[in-house]
Each structure stands twice: as structure tokens, then as C-alpha cells.
C-alpha positions in Angstrom: 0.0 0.0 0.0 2.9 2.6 0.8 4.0 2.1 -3.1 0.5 3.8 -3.8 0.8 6.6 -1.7 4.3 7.2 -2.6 2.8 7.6 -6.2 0.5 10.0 -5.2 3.1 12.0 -3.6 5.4 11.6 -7.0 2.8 12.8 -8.9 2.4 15.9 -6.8 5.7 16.4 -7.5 5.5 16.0 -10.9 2.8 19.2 -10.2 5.3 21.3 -8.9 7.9 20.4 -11.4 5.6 21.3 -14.4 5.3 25.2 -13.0 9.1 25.6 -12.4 9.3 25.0 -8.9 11.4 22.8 -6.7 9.7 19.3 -7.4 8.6 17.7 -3.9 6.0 16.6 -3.2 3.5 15.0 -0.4 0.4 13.3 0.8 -1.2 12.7 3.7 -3.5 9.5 4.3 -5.6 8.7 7.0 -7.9 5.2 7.6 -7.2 4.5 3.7 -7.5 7.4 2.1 -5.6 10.8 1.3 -6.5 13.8 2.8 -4.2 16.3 1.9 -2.2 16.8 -1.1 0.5 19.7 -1.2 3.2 19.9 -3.7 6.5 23.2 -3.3 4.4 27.1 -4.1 7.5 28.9 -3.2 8.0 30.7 -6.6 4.2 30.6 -7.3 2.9 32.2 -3.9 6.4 34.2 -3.2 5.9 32.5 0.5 8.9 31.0 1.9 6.7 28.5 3.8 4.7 27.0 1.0 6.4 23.9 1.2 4.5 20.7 -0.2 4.7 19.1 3.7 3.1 22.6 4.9 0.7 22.4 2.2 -0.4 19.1 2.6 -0.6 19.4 6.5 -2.5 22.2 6.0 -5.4 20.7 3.8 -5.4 17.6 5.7 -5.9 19.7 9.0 -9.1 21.2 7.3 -10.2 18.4 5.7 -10.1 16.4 9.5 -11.6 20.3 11.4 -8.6 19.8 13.8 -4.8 20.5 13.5 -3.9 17.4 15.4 -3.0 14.7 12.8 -2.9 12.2 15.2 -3.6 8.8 13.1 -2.2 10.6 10.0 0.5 9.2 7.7 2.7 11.6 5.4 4.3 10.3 2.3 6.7 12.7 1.0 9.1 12.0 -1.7 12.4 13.5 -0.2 13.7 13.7 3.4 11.8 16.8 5.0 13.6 20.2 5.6 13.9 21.1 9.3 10.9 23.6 9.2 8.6 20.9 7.9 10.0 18.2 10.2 9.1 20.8 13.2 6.0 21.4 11.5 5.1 17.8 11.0 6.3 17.2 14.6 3.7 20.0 15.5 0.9 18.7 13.9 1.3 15.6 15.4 1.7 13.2 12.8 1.8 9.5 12.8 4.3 8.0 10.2 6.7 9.8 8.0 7.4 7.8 5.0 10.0 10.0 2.7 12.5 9.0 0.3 11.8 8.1 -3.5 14.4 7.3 -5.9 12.6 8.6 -8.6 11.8 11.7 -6.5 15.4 12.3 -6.4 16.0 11.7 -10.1 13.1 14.1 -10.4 14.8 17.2 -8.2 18.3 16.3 -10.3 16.5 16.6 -13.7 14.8 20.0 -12.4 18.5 21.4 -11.3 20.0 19.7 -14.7 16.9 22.2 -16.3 18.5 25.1 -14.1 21.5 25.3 -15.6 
């Protein structure tokens, strides 16, 4: 089941890479099903903060009417920064399930595209 959610959170990425910005991104499932999707808005919203972790824990905290995500599993496809990992700490989140090879293939190709 991770493998699917792992998708979802690629494919988010893909999202991000598509408007030019740094491609993570993340999902957030709880009992079986995502609640929050969130992929990097840095260059889009010119907000430092609009990381896809921030942006998913945001709609999944909405989606559930509390900020507590206590039964809540994150899929990201890279390692979380330290402003999301205090974030996700914050929220209090369940699982953290990051690392994709093909999410770091993904953030090479978009710095490969940089240069």
C-alpha cells in the first residue's frame, strides 16, 4: 500500500515540477485514504513557507476540522527540511514515509533544467 501513496506524492511532484518549482511533493493518508495533497508554491505564492509538507498538513488539517494529525501518515518524496520536520512534529503526525528514488531523479532533472 505505501508504493501507492508514494505515487500519489510523485505525482504531486510532478505538479510542482511542471510550474518551475522545486519538485517535492506529499500526501497525507488517514484510515485509507488521502486527505491532503500539497506539492513546493515557493516561486508561485512568493511564501517561503509553501512547502509541499506545509501544504499538505495544511489541507489535511481542514479536511479532519482539527490541527492534530494524530492517526495521520505523510508520504513525501524526499527527506523533510527542518521547518517541515518541526512542523510535522507539530501537527502531530503519525508516520513519515519519505524518500523516493525517482523523487530524487526528479529534483536532479529539475536542477540539470537550471542550468
Amino acid at each position: 500500500m505505501r508504493d501507492k501513496w508514494m505515487q500519489a506524492a510523485l505525482a504531486e511532484a510532478e505538479k510542482a515540477y511542471k510550474k518551475d518549482e522545486i519538485p517535492v511533493g506529499c500526501v497525507a493518508v488517514f484510515d485509507g485514504k488521502i486527505i491532503g495533497r500539497g506539492h513546493n508554491l515557493r516561486e508561485s505564492l512568493d511564501d517561503p513557507t509553501s512547502h509541499a509538507e506545509i501544504m499538505c498538513l495544511r489541507r489535511a488539517a481542514k479536511k479532519l476540522g482539527d490541527w492534530r494529525l494524530y492517526n495521520v501518515s505523510l508520504y513525501v518524496t524526499i527527506k523533510p527540511c527542518k521547518m517541515c520536520r518541526e512542523a510535522i512534529k507539530e501537527a502531530r503526525v503519525k508516520r513519515v514515509y519519505s524518500g523516493l528514488p525517482e523523487g530524487e531523479k526528479l529534483l536532479k532533472k529539475f536542477f540539470r533544467k537550471l542550468r
